[in-house]
Structures are given as structure tokens and as C-alpha cells.
C-alpha positions, 0 to 999 in steps of 0.5 A: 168621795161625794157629789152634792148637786143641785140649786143653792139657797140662793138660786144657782144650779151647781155641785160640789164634790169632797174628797176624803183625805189621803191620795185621792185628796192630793190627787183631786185638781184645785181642791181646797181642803178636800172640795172640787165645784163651787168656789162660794159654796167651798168659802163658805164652808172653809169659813164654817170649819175655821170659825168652829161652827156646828151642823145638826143631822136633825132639828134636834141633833145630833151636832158635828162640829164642822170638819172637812176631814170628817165625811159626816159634817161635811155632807150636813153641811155642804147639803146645808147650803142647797134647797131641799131638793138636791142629789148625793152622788158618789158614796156618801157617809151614813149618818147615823142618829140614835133614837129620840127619847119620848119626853124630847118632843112636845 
């Protein structure tokens, strides 16, 4: 389970936690596919998953294709949707991004 919090893109101070699947998903009140808070943010990203959308970890990659099972896709995605100064409470997925090789970068 995690918490992003902070101001969306388009102004507004909020949060929305995921939780992962199994027991503590059933158990979370009014979650939609494993996501509590903001019910913009929670449409958004259920459209995302439905649309078969990617998010990237970097301006370069690695993508993920948008799953709300998935802690990794979910978090770019979720923090995707606030500024850039937003806070990841909870225990969030490590995502992790091989090294880039040297002629990708001009």
C-alpha cells in the first residue's frame, strides 16, 4: 500500500492511496480497482488502464503498460497526475531502470 499526496496538475491538494491486490484490496472501504481518495484522479486512471495506455519511468523509458494490479505502473502513473512536488507515503515500489547506454543521449 501507498499514498501519493499532493497538488494535482490542475490545482487541487489531494491524495490517493493504492492498495495491492488480495485481502487488504477487499478489505480497503470504496476502493475502485485497488484505489482510495480522489475520485478524478482514480477515473483517470482506470480510463488509462481500460485504454491500454503506457507510462514511462524516464524521458527515455523504460514503459509500463498501465496495470492497477502492478505497484510499479501504477505509482508513474498516479504521480503522473500531480506536480512535481508531491509525497509517497506508505511503502512504494522500487522502480528500477537499467543503465542507458552512452550513444542514447545526444
Amino acid at each position: 500500500m501507498f499514498t501519493v499526496r499532493g497538488v494535482t496538475d490542475d490545482g487541487r491538494d489531494t491524495a490517493v492511496t493504492w492498495y495491492e491486490p488480495g485481502l487488504a484490496r477487499r478489505d480497503a472501504p470504496d476502493n475502485r480497482r485497488g484505489l482510495v481518495g480522489d475520485e478524478e484522479i482514480i477515473e483517470r486512471a482506470i480510463l488509462a488502464e481500460v485504454d491500454g495506455r503506457s507510462v514511462r519511468a524516464t524521458r527515455t523509458g523504460p514503459f509500463y503498460r498501465v496495470d492497477l494490479d502492478e505497484p510499479v505502473s501504477t505509482i508513474l502513473l498516479l504521480t503522473s497526475y500531480f506536480q512535481s512536488f508531491y509525497r509517497v507515503d506508505g511503502d512504494p515500489p522500487v522502480v528500477k531502470i537499467d543503465r542507458v547506454p552512452a550513444d542514447a543521449v545526444a
